[in-house]
C-alpha atoms as an extended CHARMM CRD file, in Angstrom:
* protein
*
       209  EXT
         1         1  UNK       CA            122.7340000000      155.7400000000       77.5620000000  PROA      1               0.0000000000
         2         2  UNK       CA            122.7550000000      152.2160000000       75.8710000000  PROA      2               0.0000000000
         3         3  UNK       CA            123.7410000000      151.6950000000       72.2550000000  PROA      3               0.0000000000
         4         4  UNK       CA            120.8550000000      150.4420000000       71.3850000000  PROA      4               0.0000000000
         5         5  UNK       CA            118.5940000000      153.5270000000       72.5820000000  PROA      5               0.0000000000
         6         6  UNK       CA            120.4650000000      156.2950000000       70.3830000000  PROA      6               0.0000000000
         7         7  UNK       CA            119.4750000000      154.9710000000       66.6620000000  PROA      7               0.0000000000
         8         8  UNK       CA            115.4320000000      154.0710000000       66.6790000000  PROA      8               0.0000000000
         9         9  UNK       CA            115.1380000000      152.4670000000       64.5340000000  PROA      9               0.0000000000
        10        10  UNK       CA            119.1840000000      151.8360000000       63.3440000000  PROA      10              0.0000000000
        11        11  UNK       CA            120.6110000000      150.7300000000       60.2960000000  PROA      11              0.0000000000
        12        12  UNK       CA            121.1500000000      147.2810000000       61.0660000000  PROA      12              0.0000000000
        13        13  UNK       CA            125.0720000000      147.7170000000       60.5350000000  PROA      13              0.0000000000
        14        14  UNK       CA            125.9000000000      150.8110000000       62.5690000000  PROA      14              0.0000000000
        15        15  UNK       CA            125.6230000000      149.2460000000       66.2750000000  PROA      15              0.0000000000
        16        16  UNK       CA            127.5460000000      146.5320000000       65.7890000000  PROA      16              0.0000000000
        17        17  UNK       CA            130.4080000000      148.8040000000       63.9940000000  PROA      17              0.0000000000
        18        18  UNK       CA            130.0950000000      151.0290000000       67.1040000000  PROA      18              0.0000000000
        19        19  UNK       CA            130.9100000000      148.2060000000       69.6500000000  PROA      19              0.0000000000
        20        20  UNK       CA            133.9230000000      147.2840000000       67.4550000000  PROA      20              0.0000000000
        21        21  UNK       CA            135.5250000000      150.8940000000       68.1890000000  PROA      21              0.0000000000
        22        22  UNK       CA            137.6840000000      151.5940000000       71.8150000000  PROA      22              0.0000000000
        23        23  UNK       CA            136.3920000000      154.4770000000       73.4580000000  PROA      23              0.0000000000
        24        24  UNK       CA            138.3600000000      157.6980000000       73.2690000000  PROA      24              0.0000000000
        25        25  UNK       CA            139.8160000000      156.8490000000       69.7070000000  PROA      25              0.0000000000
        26        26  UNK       CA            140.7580000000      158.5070000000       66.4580000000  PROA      26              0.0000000000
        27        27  UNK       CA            138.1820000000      157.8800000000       64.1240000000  PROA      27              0.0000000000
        28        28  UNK       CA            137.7160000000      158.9200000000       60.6350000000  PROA      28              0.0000000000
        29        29  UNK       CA            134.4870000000      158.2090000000       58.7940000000  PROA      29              0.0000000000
        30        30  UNK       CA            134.7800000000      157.4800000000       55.5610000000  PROA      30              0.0000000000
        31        31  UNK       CA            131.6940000000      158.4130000000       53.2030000000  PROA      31              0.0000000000
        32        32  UNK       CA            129.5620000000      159.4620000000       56.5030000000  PROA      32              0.0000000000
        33        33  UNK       CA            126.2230000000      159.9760000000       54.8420000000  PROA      33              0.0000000000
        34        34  UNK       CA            124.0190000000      162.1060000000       57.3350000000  PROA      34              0.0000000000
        35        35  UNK       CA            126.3790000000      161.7030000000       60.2860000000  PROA      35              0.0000000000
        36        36  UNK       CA            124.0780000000      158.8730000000       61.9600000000  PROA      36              0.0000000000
        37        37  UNK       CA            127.1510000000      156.5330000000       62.8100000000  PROA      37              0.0000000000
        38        38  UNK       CA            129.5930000000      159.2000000000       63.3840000000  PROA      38              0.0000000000
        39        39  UNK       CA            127.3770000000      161.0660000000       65.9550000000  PROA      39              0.0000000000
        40        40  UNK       CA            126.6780000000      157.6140000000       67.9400000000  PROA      40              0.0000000000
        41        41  UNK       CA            130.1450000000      156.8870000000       68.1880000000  PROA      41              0.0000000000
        42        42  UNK       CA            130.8140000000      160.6800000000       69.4950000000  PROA      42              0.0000000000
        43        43  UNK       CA            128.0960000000      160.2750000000       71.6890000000  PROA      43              0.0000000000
        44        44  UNK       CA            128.7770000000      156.4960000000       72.8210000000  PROA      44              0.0000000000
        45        45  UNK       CA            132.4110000000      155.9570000000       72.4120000000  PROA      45              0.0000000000
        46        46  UNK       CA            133.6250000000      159.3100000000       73.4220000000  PROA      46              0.0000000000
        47        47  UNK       CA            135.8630000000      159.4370000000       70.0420000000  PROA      47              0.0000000000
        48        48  UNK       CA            137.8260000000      162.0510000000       68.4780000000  PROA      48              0.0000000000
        49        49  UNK       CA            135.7110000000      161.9010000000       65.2980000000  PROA      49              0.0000000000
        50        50  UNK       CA            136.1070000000      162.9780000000       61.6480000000  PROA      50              0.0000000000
        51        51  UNK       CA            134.3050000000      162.4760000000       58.3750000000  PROA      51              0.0000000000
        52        52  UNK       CA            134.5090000000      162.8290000000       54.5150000000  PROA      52              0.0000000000
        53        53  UNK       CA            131.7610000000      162.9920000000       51.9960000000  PROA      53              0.0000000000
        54        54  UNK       CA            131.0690000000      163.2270000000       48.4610000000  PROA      54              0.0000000000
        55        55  UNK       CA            127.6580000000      165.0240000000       48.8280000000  PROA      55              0.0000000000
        56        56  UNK       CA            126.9700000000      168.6090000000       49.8570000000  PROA      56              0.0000000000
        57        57  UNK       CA            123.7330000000      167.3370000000       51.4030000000  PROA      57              0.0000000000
        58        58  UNK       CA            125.4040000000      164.8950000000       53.4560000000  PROA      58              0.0000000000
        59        59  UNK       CA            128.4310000000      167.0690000000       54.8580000000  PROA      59              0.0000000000
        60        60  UNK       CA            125.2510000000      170.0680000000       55.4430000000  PROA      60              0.0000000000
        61        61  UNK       CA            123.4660000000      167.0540000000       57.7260000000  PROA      61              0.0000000000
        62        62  UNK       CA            126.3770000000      166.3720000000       59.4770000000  PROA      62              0.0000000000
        63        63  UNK       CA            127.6940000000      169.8440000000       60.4510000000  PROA      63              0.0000000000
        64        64  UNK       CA            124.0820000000      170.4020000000       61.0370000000  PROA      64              0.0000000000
        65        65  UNK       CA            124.8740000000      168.0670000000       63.9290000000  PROA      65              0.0000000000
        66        66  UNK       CA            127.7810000000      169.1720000000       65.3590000000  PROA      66              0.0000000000
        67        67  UNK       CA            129.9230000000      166.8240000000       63.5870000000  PROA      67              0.0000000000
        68        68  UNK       CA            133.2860000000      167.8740000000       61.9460000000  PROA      68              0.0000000000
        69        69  UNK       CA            132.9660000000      166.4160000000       58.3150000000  PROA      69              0.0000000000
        70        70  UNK       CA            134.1990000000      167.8990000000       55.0970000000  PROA      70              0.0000000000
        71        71  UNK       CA            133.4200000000      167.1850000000       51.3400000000  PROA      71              0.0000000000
        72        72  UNK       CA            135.6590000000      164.5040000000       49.8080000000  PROA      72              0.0000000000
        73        73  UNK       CA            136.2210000000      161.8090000000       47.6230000000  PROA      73              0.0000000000
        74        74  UNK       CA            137.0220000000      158.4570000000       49.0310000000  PROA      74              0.0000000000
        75        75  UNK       CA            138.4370000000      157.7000000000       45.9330000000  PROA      75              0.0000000000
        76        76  UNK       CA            140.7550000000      160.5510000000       45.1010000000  PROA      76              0.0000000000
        77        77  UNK       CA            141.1990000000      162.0590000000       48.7330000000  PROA      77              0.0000000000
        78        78  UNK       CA            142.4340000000      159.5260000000       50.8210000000  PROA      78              0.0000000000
        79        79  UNK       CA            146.2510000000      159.9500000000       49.2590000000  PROA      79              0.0000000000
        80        80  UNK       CA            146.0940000000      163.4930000000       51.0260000000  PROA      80              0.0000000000
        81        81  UNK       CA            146.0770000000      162.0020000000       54.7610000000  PROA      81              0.0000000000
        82        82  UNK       CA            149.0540000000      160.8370000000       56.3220000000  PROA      82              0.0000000000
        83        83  UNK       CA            150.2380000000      157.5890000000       57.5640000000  PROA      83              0.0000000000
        84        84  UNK       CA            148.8360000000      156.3480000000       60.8930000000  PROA      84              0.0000000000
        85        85  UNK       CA            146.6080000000      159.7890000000       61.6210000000  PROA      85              0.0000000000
        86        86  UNK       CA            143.6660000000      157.8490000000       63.0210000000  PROA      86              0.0000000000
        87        87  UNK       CA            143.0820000000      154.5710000000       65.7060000000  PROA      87              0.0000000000
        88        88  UNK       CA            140.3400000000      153.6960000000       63.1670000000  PROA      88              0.0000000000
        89        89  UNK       CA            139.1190000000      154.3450000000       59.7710000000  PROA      89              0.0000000000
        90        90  UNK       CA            135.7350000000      153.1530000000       58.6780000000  PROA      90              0.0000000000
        91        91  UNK       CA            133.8860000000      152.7160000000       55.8110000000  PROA      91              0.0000000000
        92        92  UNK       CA            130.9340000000      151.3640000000       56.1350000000  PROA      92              0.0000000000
        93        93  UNK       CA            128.5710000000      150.5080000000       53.5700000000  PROA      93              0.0000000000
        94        94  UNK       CA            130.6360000000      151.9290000000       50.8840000000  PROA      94              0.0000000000
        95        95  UNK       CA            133.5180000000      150.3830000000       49.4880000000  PROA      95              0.0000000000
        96        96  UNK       CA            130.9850000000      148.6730000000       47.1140000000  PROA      96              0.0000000000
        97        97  UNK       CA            129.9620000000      152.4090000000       45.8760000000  PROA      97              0.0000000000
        98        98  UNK       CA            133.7210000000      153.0540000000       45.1990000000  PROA      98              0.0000000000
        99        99  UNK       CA            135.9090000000      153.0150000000       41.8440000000  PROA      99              0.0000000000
       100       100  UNK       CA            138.7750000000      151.6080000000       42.8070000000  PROA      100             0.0000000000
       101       101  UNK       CA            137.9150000000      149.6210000000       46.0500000000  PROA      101             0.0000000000
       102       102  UNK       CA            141.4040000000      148.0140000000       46.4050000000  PROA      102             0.0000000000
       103       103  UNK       CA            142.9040000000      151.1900000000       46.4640000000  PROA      103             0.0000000000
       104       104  UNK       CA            140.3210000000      152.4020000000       48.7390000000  PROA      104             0.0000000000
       105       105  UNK       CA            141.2220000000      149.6010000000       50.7740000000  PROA      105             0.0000000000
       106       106  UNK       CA            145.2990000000      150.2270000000       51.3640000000  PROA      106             0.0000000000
       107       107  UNK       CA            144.6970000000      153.6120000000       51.6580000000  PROA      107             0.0000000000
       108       108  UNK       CA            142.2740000000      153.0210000000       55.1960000000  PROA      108             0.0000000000
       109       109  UNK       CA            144.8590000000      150.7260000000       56.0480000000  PROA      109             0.0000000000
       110       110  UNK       CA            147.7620000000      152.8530000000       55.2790000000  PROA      110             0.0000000000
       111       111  UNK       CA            145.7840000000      155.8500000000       57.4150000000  PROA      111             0.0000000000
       112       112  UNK       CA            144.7580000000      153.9290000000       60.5980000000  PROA      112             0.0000000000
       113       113  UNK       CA            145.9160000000      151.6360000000       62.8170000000  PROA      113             0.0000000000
       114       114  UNK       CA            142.2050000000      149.2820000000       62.0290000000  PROA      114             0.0000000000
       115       115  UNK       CA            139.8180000000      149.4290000000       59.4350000000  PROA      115             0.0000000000
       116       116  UNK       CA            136.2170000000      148.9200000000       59.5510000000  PROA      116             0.0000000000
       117       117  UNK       CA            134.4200000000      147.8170000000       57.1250000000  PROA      117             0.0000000000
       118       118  UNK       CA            130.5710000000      146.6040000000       56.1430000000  PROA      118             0.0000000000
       119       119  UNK       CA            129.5130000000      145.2160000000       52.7740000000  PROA      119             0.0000000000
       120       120  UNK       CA            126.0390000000      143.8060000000       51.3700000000  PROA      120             0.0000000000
       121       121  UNK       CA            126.6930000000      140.5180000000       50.6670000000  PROA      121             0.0000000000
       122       122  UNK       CA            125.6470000000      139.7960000000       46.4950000000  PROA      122             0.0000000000
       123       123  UNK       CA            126.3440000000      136.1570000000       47.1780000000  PROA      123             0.0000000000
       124       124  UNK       CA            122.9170000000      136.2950000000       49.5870000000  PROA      124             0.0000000000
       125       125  UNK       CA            121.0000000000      133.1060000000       48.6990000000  PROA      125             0.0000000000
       126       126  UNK       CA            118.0700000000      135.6030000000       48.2950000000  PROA      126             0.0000000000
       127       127  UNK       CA            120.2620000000      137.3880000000       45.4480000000  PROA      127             0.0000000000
       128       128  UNK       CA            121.3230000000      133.9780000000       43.9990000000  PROA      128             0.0000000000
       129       129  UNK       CA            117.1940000000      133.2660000000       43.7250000000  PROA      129             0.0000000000
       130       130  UNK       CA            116.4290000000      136.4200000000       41.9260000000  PROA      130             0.0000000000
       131       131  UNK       CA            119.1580000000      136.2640000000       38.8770000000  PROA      131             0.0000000000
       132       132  UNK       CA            118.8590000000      132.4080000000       38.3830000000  PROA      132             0.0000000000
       133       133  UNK       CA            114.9500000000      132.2860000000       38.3370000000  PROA      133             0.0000000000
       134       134  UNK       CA            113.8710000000      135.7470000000       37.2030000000  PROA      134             0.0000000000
       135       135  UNK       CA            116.9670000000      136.3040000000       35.0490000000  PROA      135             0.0000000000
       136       136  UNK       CA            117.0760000000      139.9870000000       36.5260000000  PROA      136             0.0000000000
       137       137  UNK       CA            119.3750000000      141.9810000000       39.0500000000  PROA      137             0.0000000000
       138       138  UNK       CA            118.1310000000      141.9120000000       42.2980000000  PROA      138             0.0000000000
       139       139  UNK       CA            116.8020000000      144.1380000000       44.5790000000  PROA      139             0.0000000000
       140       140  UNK       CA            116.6810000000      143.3620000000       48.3900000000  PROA      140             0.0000000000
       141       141  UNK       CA            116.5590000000      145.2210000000       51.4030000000  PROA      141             0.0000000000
       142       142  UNK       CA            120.2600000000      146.1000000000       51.4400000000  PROA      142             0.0000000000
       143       143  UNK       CA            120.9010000000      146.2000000000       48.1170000000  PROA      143             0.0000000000
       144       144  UNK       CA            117.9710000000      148.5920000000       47.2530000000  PROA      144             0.0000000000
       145       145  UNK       CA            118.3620000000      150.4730000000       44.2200000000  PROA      145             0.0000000000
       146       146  UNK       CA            117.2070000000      148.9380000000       40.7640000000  PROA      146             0.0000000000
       147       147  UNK       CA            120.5620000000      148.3360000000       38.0490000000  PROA      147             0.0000000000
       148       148  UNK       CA            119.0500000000      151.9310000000       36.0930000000  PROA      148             0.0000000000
       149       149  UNK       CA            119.8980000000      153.8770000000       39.4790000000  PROA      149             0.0000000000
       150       150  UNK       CA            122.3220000000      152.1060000000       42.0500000000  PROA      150             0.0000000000
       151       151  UNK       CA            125.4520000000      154.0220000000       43.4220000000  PROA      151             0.0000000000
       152       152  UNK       CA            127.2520000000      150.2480000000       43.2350000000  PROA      152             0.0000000000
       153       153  UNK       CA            129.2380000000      149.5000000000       40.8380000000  PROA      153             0.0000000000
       154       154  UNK       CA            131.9420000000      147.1670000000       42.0860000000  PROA      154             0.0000000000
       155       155  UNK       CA            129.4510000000      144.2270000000       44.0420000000  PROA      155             0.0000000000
       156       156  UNK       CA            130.8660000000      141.4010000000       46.1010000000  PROA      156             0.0000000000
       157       157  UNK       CA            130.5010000000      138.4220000000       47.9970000000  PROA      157             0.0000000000
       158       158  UNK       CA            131.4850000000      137.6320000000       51.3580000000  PROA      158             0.0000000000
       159       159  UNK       CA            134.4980000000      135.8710000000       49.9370000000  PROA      159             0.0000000000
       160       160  UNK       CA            135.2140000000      138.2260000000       47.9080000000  PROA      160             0.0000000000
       161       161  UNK       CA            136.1270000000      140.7330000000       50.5200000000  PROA      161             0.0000000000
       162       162  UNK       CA            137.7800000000      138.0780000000       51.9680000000  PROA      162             0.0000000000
       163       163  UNK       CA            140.1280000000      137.1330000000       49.2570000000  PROA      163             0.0000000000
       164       164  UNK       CA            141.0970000000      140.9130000000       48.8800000000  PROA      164             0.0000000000
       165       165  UNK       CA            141.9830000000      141.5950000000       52.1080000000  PROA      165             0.0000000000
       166       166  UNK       CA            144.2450000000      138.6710000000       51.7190000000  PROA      166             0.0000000000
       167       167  UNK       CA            145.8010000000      140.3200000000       48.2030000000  PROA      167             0.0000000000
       168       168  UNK       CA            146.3290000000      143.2650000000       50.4890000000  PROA      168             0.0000000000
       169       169  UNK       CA            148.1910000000      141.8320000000       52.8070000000  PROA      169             0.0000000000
       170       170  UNK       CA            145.1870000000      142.4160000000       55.5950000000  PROA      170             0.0000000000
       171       171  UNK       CA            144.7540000000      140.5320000000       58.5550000000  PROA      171             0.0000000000
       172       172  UNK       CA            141.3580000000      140.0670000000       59.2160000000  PROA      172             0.0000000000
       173       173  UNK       CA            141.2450000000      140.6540000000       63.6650000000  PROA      173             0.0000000000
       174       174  UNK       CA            137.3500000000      140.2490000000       63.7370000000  PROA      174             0.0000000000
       175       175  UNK       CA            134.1710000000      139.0870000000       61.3980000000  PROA      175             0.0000000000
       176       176  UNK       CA            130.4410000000      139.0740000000       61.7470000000  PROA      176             0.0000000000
       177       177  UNK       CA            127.8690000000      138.1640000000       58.8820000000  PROA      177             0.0000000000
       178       178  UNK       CA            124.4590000000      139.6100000000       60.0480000000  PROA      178             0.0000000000
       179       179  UNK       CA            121.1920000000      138.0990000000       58.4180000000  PROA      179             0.0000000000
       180       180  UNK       CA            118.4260000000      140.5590000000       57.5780000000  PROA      180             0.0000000000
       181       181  UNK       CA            117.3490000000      141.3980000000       61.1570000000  PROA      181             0.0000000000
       182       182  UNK       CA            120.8960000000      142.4100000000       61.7430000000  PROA      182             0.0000000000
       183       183  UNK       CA            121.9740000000      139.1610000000       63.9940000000  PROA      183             0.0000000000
       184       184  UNK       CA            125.1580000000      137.8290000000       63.6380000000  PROA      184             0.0000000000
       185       185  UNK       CA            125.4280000000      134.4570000000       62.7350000000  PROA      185             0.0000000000
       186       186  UNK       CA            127.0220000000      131.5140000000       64.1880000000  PROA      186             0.0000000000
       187       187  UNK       CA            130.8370000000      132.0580000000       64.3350000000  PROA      187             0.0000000000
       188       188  UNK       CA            131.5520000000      128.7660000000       63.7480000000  PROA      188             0.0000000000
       189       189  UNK       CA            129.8020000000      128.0270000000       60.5710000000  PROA      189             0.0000000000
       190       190  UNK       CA            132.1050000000      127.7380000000       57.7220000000  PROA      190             0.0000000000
       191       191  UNK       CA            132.5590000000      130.8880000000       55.6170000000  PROA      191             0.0000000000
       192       192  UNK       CA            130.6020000000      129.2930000000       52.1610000000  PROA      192             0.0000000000
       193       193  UNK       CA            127.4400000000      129.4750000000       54.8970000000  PROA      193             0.0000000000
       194       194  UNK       CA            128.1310000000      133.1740000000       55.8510000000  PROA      194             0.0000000000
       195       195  UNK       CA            128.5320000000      133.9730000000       52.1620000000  PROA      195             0.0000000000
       196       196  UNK       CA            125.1880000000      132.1870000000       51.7190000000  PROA      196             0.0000000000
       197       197  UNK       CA            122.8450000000      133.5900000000       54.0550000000  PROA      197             0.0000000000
       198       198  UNK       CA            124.4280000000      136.6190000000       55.1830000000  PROA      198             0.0000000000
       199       199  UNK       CA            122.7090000000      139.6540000000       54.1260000000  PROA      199             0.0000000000
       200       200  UNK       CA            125.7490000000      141.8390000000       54.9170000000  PROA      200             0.0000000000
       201       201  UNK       CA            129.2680000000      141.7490000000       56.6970000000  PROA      201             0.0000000000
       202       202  UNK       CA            131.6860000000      143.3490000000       58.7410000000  PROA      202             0.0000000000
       203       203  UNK       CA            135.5070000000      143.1800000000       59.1850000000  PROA      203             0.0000000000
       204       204  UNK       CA            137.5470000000      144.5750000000       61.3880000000  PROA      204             0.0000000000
       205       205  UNK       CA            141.1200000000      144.7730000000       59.9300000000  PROA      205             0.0000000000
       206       206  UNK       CA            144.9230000000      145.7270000000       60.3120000000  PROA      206             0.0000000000
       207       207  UNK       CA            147.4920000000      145.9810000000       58.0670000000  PROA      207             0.0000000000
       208       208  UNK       CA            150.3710000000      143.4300000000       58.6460000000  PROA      208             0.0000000000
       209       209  UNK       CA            154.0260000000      145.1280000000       59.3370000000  PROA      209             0.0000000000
């Protein structure tokens, strides 16, 4: 079964995090939602998968599913799991949601041997428009939730996420900026372009030694 025929429609995000994943690894999940990316890498990548997350809905979805997933706080649980316990740790959608996203951050690294992770990108020419001409936040497709109501509270660009994998001593193995339909684009446009018209991003990390 491809990728591409488990999630109809997917969240534009999830398939390419699933090709970025061996088969047969470690995985923990990070703030898992429903279970929609965990189960497709169980089901497509064979993995040895766990997840954590904050709402009792979400953890009832995904045992609902089969999937082993407890309740947790990215925030303040991570500092219970052990050095190097999982191949990969992913977070995807998320860190943005978080209240201390650096910490967040060296934790996944500290815990896994790679990181995953996918950000909406507030530097999105479309999200530029909106505040300079409307004077407003903005609301786009991934960044959905009027300023009254969102779950974000920490936004960033592109570069951002960039810079602070830098500060935490990150090395950045793989990139993609996808526009809205989820396509990557062109690898070898220069970063300001990703962090212009990218609608969201995602890294593939390790911690240097």
């Amino acid at each position: 079964m491809s990728l591409a025929r488990t999630l109809a429609p997917p969240r534009v995000d999830l398939l390419r995090v699933a090709e970025l994943v061996a088969p047969g690894s470690r995985v923990l999940d990070v703030g898992c939602g429903d279970g929609e990316l965990l189960r497709l890498l169980v089901e497509e990548r064979n993995v040895d998968g766990r997840g954590i997350e904050l709402s009792q809905q979400g953890v009832n979805d995904c045992v609902a599913k089969g999937l082993s997933v407890i309740q947790g706080d990215a925030d303040a649980d991570l500092v219970d799991y052990p050095n190097d316990a999982f191949d990969y740790v992913i977070l995807s959608q998320t860190l943005q949601a978080t209240r201390q996203p650096r910490v967040v951050l060296e934790h996944m690294l500290r815990i896994g041997g790679r990181a995953i992770v996918s950000v909406p990108n507030f530097g999105h020419w479309r999200v530029r428009t909106q505040i300079a001409l409307l004077g407003r936040m903005p609301v786009t497709e991934s960044l959905s939730h009027s300023w009254y109501d969102t779950p974000n509270i920490h936004f960033c660009t592109i570069a951002d996420f960039i810079a602070l994998a830098g500060e935490v001593g990150a090395t950045i193995d793989k990139s993609a900026a996808l526009d809205p339909q989820g396509r990557p684009l062109n690898p070898i446009w220069p970063k300001w372009a990703w962090n212009l018209l990218g609608e969201q991003a995602i890294f593939l990390l390790h911690r240097r030694r």
